[in-house]
C-alpha positions as CSV (number, residue, x, y, z in Angstrom):
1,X,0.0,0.0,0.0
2,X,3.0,2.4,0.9
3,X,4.1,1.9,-3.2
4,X,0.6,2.9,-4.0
5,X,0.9,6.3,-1.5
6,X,3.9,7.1,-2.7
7,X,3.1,7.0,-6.5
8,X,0.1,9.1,-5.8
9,X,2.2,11.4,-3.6
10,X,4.8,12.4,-6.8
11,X,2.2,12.0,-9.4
12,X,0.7,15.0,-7.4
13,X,4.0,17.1,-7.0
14,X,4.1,16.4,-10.8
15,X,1.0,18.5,-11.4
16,X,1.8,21.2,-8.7
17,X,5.3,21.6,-11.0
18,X,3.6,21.7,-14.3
19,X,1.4,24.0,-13.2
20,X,4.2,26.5,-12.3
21,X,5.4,26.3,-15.7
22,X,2.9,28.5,-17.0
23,X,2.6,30.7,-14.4
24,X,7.0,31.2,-14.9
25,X,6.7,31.1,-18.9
26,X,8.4,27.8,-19.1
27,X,9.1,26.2,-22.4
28,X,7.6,22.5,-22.3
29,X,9.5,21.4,-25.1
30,X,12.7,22.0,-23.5
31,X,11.7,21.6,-20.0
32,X,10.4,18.0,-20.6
33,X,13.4,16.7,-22.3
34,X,15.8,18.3,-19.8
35,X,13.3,16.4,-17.1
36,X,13.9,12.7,-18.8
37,X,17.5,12.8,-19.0
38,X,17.4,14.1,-15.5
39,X,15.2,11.3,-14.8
40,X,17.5,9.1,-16.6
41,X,20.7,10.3,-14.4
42,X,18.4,9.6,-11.2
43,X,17.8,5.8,-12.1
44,X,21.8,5.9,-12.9
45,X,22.4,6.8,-9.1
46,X,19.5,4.8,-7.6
47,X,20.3,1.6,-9.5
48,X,22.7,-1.2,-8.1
49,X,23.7,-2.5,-11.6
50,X,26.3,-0.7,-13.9
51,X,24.3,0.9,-16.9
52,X,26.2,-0.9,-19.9
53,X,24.2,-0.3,-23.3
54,X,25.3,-4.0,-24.9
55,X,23.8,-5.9,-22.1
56,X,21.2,-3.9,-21.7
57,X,20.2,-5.1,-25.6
58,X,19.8,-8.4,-23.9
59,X,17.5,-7.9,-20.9
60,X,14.0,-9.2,-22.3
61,X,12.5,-6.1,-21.1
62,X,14.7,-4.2,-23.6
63,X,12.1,-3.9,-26.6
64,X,9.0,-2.9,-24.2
65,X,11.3,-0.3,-22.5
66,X,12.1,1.5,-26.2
67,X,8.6,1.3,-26.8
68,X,7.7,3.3,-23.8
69,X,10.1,5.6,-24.4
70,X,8.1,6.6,-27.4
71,X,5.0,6.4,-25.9
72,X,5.9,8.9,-22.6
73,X,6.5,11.8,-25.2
74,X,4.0,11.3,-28.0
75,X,1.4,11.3,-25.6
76,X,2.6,14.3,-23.9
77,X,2.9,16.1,-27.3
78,X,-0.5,14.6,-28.0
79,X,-1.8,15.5,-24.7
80,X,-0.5,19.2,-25.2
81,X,-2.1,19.5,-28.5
82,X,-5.4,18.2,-27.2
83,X,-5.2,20.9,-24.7
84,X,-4.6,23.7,-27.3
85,X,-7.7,22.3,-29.8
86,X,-10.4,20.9,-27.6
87,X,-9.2,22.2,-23.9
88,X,-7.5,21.1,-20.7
89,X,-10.9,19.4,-20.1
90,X,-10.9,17.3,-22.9
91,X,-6.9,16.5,-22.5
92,X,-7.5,15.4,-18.9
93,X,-10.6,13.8,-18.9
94,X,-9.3,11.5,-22.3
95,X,-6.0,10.7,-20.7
96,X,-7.5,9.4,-17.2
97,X,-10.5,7.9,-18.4
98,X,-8.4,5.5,-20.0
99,X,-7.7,3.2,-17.1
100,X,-10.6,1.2,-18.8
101,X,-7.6,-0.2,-20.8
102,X,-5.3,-1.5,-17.9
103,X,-8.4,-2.1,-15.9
104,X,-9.8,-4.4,-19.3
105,X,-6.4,-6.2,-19.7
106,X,-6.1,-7.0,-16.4
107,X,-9.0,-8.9,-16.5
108,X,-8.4,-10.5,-19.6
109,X,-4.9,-11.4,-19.6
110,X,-4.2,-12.0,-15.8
111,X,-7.3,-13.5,-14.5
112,X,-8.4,-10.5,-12.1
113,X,-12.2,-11.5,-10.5
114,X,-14.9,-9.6,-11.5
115,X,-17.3,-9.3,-8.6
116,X,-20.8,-7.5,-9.1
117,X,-18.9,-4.9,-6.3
118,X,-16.0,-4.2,-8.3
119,X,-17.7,-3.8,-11.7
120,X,-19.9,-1.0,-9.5
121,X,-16.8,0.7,-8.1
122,X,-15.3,0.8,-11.8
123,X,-18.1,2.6,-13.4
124,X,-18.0,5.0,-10.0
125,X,-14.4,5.4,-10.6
126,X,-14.8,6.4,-14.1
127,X,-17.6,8.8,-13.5
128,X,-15.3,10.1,-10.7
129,X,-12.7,10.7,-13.0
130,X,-15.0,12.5,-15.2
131,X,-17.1,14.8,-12.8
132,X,-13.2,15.8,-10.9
133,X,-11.4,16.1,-14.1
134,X,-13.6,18.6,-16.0
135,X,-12.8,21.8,-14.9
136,X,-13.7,23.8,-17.9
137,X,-15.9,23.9,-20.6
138,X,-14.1,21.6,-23.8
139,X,-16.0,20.1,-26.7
140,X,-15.2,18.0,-30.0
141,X,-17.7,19.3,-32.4
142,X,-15.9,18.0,-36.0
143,X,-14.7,14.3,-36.3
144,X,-11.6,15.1,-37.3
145,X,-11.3,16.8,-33.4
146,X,-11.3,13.6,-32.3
147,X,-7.7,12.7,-33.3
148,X,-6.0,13.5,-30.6
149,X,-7.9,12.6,-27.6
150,X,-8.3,9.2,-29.0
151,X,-4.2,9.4,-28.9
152,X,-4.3,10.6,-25.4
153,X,-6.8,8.1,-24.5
154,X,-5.1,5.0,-26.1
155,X,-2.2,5.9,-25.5
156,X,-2.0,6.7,-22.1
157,X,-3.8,3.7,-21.8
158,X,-1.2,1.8,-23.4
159,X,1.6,3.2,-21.3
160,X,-0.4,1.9,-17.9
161,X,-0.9,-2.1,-19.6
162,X,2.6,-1.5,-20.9
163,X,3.9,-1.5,-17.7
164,X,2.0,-4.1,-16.2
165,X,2.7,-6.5,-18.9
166,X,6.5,-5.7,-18.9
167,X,6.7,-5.8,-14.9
168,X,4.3,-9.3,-14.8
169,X,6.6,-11.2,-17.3
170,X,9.7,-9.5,-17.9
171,X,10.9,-7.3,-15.3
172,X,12.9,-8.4,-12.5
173,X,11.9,-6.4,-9.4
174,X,16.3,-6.1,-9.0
175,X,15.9,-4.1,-12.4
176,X,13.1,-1.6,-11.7
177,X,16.1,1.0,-11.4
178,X,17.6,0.2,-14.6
179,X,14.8,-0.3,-16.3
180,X,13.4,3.1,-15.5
181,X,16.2,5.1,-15.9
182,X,16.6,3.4,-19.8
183,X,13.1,3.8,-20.4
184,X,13.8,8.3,-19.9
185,X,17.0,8.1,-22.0
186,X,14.9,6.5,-25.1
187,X,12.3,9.6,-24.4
188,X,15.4,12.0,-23.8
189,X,16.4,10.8,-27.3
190,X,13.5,11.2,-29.0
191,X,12.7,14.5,-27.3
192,X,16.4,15.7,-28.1
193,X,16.0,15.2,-32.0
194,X,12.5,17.1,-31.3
195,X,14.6,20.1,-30.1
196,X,17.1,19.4,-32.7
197,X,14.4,20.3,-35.4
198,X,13.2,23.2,-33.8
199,X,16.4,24.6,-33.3
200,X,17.3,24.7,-36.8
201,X,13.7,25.1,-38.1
202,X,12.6,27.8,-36.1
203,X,15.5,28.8,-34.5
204,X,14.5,28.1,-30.2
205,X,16.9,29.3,-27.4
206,X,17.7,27.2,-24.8
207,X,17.1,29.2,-21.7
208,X,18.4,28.5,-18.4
209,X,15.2,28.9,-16.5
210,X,13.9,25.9,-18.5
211,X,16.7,23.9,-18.2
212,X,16.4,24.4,-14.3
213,X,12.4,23.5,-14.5
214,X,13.4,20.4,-16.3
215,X,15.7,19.0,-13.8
216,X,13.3,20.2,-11.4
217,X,10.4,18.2,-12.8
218,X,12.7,14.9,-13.4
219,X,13.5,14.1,-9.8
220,X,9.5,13.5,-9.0
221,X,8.7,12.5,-12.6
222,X,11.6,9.2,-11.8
223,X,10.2,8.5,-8.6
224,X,6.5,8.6,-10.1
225,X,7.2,5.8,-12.6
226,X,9.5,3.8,-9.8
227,X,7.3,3.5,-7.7
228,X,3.9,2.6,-10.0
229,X,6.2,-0.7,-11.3
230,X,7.2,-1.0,-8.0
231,X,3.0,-0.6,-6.8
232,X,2.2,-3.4,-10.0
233,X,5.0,-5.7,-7.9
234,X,3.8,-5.4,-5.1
235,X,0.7,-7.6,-5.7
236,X,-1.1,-6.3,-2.7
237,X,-4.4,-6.0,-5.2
238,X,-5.1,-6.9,-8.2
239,X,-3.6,-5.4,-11.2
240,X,-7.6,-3.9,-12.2
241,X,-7.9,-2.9,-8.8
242,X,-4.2,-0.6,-8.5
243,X,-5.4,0.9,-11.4
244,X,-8.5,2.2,-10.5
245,X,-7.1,2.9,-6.9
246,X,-4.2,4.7,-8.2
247,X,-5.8,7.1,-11.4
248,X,-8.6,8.5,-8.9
249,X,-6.6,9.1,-6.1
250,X,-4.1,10.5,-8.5
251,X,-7.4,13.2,-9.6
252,X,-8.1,13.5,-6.2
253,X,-5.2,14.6,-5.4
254,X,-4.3,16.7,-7.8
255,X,-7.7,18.5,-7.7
256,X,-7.2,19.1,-3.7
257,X,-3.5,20.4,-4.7
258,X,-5.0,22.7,-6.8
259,X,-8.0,24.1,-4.7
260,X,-5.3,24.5,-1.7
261,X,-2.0,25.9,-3.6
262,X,-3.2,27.4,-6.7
263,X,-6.8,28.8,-4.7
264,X,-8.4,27.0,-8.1
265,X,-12.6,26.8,-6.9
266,X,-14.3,23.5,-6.8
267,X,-17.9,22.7,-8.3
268,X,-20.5,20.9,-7.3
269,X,-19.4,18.6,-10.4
270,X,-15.8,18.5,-8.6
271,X,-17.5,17.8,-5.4
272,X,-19.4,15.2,-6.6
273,X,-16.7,13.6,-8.5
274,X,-14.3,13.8,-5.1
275,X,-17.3,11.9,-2.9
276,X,-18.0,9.0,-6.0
277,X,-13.4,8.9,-6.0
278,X,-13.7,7.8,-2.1
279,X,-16.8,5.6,-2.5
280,X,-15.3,3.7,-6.0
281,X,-12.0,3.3,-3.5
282,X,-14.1,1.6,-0.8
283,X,-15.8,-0.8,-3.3
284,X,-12.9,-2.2,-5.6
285,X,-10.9,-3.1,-2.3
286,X,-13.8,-4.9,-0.5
């Protein structure tokens, strides 16, 4: 349960951070990619193994790592554009309403029950989720609107079963270090060519400011994905029953951050959405 707390805990501080950056003019771009090689360096000092690239080749979890890589920074960049067309409502409410997908998989690949409770506390959760998230008004009106939430939703989706899969069959619990801290290089690298382009292309200045936001975000940001494998590890619940646990808490949270550090007001909605978060907890671990 402490894995659980903890992932909550920095998932939280995460939010608190990014909501800075606005408020300090922070470039994402650049502060995200400074923030997964800072990540990366953090797994470098937390892990007990040496980081050597040709063996790491080898580990079975290699390919799923690389994968993952790709997946942390196209759904950001997906996310953010989501945010820009259809709204921060839209953004949030399509990238946490997909724990349907881990929740689905879990059922379906590793045999989690599926008590009339459970199935009840689900569908609160994901009403929860909804009612918290939506903060603002945000539509899709034209079909081809719905591009990018559908990203955000599968792929944050995919990121979540990703991990479980990796951790339930390939992932040592000796390796969670090293496995983490490769998984940031691969975004680093793909976020670095990302800069790359828009330093030639349109000509971006690295700032300092960003590149201190950045490290800033990483040290949380390594923790946060430590200790979710480390929570999937555990095996104090069931795989569909973390999931649900840790995504509403993780709206909870974030919405209570936000009403007592940024003075943000809550609705009845958010209200409403808080008290069916607590109940949908209650359920899915009875």
């Amino acid at each position: 349960m402490i894995y659980i707390l903890l992932s909550v805990v920095f998932n939280a501080v995460l939010f608190i951070i990014l909501k800075l950056f606005s408020r300090y003019s922070i470039n994402t771009l650049q502060a995200l990619v400074v923030n997964y090689f800072t990540a990366f360096v953090m797994g470098l000092f937390f892990s007990n193994q040496a980081f050597h690239y040709p063996s790491i080749v080898e580990k079975s979890w290699y390919p799923g790592s690389f994968f993952l890589g790709f997946l942390f920074i196209s759904v950001f960049y997906a996310t953010a554009i989501t945010s820009q067309r259809n709204g921060l409502s839209v953004a949030s409410v399509a990238s946490k309403m997909s724990v349907i997908i881990p929740i689905s998989f879990g059922i379906a690949l590793f045999g989690d029950s599926l008590t009339i409770l459970k199935v009840i506390g689900i569908v609160m959760a994901l009403l929860a989720v909804y009612f918290t998230s939506k903060k603002e008004e945000g539509t899709v009106t034209e079909s081809k609107s719905l591009l990018y939430p559908l990203l955000v939703f599968f792929g944050a989706g995919a990121i979540d079963t990703s991990l479980k899969i990796l951790q339930n069959d390939y992932l040592p619990e000796n390796e969670i270090a090293l496995f983490s801290s490769h998984t940031f290089l691969m975004a680093f690298s793909i976020g670095s060519i990302l800069i790359g382009v828009n330093i030639f292309k349109f000509n971006m200045k690295i700032t300092g400011k960003n590149i201190l936001a950045g490290i800033i975000l990483g040290i949380p940001n390594y923790f946060s994905l430590y200790y979710l494998v480390k929570m999937l590890d555990s095996e104090v619940f069931e795989s569909s029953t973390i999931f649900t646990i840790h995504n509403v808490a993780i709206v909870m949270v974030s919405t209570l951050a936000g009403i007592l550090f940024f003075k943000e007001k809550i609705s009845k909605r958010n209200g409403i959405g808080i008290g069916l978060a607590l109940l949908a907890i209650l359920l899915v671990t009875g």
